[in-house]
C-alpha positions as a Python dict, from the first residue, in 0.01 Angstrom:
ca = {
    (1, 'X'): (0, 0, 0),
    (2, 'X'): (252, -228, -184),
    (3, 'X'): (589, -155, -190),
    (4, 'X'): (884, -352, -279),
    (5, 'X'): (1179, -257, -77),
    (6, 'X'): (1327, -88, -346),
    (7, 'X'): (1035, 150, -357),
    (8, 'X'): (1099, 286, -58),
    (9, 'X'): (1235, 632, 33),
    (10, 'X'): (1618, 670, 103),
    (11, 'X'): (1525, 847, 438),
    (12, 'X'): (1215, 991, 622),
    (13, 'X'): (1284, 1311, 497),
    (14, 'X'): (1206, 1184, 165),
    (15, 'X'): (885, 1157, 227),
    (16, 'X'): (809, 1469, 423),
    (17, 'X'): (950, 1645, 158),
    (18, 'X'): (689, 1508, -127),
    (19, 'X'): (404, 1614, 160),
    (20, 'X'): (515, 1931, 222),
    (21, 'X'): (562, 2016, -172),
    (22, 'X'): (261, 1858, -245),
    (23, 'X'): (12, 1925, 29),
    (24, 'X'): (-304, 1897, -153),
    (25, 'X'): (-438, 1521, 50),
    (26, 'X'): (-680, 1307, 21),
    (27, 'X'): (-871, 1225, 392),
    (28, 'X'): (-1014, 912, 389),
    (29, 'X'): (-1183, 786, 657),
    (30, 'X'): (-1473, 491, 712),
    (31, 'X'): (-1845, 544, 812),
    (32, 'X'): (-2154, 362, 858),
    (33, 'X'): (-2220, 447, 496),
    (34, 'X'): (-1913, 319, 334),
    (35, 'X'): (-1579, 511, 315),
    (36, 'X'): (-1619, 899, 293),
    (37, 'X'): (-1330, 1127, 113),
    (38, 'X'): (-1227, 1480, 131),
    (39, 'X'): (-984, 1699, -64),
    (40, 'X'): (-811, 1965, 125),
    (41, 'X'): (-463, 2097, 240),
    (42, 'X'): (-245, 1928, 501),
    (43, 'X'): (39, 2072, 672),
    (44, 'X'): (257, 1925, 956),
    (45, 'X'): (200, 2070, 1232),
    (46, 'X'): (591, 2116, 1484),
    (47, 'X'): (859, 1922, 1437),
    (48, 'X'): (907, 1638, 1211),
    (49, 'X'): (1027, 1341, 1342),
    (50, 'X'): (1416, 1190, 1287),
    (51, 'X'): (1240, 793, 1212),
    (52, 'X'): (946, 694, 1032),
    (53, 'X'): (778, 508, 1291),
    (54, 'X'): (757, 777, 1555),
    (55, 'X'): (412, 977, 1546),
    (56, 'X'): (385, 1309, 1437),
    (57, 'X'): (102, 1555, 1366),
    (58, 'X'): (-109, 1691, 1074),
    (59, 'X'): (-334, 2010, 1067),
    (60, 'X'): (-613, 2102, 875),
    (61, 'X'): (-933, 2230, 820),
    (62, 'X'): (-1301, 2123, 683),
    (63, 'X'): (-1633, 2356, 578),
    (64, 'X'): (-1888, 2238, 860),
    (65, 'X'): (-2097, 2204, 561),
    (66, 'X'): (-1938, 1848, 478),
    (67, 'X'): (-2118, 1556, 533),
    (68, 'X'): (-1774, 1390, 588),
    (69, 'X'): (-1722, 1611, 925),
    (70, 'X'): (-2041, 1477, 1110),
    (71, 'X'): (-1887, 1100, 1058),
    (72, 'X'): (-1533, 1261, 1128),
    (73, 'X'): (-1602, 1380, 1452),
    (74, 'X'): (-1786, 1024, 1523),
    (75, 'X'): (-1471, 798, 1426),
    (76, 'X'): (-1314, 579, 1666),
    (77, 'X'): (-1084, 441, 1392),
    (78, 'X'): (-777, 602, 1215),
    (79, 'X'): (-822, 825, 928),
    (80, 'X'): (-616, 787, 573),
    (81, 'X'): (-446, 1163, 451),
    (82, 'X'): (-321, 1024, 117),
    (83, 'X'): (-58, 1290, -36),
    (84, 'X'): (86, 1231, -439),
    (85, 'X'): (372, 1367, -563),
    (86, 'X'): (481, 1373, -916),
    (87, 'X'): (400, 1078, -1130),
    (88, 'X'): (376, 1020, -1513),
    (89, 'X'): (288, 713, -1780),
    (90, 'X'): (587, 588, -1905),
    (91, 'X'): (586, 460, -2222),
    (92, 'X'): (830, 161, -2312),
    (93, 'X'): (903, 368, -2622),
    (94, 'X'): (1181, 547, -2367),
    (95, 'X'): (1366, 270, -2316),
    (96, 'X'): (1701, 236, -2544),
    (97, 'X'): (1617, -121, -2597),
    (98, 'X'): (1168, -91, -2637),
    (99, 'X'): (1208, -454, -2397),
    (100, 'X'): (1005, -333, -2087),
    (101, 'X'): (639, -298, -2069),
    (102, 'X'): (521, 43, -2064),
    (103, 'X'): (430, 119, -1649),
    (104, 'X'): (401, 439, -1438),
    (105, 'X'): (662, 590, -1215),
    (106, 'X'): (500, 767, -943),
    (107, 'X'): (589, 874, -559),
    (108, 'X'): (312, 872, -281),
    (109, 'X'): (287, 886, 102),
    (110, 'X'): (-42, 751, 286),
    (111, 'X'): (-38, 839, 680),
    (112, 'X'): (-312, 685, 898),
    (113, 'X'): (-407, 849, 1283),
    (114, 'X'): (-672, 912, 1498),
    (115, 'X'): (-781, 1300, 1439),
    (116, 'X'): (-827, 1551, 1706),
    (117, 'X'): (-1025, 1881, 1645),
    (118, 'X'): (-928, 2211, 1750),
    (119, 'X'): (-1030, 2499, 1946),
    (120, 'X'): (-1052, 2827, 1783),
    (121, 'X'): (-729, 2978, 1899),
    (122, 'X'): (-568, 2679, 1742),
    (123, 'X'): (-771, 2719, 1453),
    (124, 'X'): (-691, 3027, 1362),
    (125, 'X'): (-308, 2998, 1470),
    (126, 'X'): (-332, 2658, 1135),
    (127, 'X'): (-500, 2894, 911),
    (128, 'X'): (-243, 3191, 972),
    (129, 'X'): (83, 2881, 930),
    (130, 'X'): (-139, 2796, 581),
    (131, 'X'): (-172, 3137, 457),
    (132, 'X'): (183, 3163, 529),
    (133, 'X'): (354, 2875, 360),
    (134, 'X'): (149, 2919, 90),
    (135, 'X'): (174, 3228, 16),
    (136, 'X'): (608, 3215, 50),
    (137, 'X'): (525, 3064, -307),
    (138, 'X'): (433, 3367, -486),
    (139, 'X'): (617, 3736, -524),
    (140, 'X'): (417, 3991, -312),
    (141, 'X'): (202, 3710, -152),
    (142, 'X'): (-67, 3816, 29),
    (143, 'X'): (-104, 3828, 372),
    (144, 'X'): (-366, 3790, 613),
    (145, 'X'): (-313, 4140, 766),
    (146, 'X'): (-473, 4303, 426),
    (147, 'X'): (-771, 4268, 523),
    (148, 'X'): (-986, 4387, 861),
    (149, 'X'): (-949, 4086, 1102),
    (150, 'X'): (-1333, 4050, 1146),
    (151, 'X'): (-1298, 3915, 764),
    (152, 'X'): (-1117, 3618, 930),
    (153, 'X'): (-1257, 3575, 1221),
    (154, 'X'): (-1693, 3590, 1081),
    (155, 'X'): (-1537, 3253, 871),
    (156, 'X'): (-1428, 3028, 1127),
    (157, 'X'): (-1800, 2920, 1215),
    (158, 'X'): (-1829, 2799, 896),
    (159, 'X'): (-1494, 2542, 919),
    (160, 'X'): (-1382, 2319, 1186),
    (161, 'X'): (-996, 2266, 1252),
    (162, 'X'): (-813, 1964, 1312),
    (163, 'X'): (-513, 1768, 1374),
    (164, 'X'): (-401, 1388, 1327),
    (165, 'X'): (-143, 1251, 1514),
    (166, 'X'): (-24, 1003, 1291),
    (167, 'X'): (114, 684, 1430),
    (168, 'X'): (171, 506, 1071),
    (169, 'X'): (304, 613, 763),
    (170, 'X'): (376, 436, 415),
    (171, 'X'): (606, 607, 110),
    (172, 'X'): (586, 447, -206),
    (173, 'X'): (891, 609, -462),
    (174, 'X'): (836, 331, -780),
    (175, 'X'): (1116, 555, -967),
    (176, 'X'): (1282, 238, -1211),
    (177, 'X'): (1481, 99, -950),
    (178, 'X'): (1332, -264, -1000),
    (179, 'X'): (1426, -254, -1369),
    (180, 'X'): (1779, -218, -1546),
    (181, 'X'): (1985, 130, -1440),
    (182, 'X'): (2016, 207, -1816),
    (183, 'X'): (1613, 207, -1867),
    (184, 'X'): (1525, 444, -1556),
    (185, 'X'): (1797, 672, -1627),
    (186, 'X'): (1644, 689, -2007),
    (187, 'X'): (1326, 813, -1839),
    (188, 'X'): (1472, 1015, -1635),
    (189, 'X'): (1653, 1185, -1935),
    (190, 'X'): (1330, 1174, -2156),
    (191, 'X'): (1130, 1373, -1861),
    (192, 'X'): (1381, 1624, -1795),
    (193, 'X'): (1348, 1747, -2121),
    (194, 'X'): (973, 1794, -2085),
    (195, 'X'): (875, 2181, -1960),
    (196, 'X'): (609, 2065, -1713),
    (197, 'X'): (732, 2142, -1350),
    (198, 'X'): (597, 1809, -1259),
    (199, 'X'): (769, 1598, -1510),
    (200, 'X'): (1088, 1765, -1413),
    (201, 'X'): (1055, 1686, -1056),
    (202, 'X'): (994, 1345, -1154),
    (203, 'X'): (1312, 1338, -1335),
    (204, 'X'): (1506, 1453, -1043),
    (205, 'X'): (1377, 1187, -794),
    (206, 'X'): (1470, 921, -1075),
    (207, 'X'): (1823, 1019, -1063),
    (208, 'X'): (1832, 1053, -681),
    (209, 'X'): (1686, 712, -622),
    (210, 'X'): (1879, 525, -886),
    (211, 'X'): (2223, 713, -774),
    (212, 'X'): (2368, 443, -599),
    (213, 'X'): (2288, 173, -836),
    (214, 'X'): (2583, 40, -1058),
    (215, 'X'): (2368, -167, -1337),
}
């Protein structure tokens, strides 16, 4: 991934903050056939790490029903989990003086391991930490405890659990901070008044990234 190092994240923790708010991924890996793709959550499994070049770990889960598993559990080669935060078109019509090009401001992290699959204890132990972080979301979430265990358990031979330990990882924050303070602040403005969630958030990483800017 390109990044300019003005793109990057302020700290580590910027970036482990866009996956865990946004932990729909992309899994890329390669196979005999040309690269293969998969959508599914990601979650970091322990403790996150204080730098961003020390390894830490990923968990997740795929239906045994993928074609993408048989090459999976094949690979000698890392796998790509690609996670996307908020991102939007901007149009140069935002800024004061209409003298930039019209571009996108976007924020992504791409993390590349080797991936390990799990037994079912651990299995089950990811799906219960997923249930649980996702539910935290909503008022009255559900939890897994609703329902008679065996309506957990008669599922997990139809999914195989995971992990990758990630060794690399790339954030890309393109927030304005190449181009003049005024114009990126002027987005940031233009997108805060927007009632999308994701425009907002957008808005508030513009103004973190550019804060210690002067022009």
């Amino acid at each position: 991934m390109f990044v300019r190092p003005s793109w990057r994240p302020t700290s580590p923790q910027d970036a482990f903050d866009l996956m865990e708010q946004n932990p729909w991924a992309l899994l890329v890996s390669n196979s005999d056939e040309g690269p293969l793709a998969t959508n599914l959550p990601l979650l970091f499994d322990g403790i996150k790490p204080a730098k961003q070049e020390d390894s830490f770990m990923l968990v997740g889960h795929i239906a045994r029903a993928n074609h993408h598993l048989r090459s999976l559990a094949l690979t000698k080669t890392p796998v790509l989990a690609i996670f996307q935060g908020p991102w939007s078109y901007v149009t140069a019509s935002w800024y004061p003086n209409r003298d930039m090009p019209s571009t996108y401001y976007y924020t992504a992290v791409h993390c590349y391991g080797l991936i390990e699959f799990q037994q079912e204890e651990q299995l089950d132990k990811s799906l219960e930490q997923l249930i649980q972080q996702m539910e935290s979301d909503y008022p009255n979430g559900w939890k897994s405890d609703e329902i008679p265990r065996s309506e957990i358990t008669r599922r997990f031979a139809a999914i195989a659990g995971f992990r990758i330990r990630v060794t690399r990882m790339e954030a890309k924050f393109k927030l304005g901070q190449d181009e003049p303070l005024r114009d990126a602040l002027a987005v940031a403005e233009v997108l805060g008044h927007h009632q999308g969630q994701q425009d907002q958030a957008l808005a508030a990483l513009i103004r973190k990234h550019n804060q210690a800017r002067s022009t």
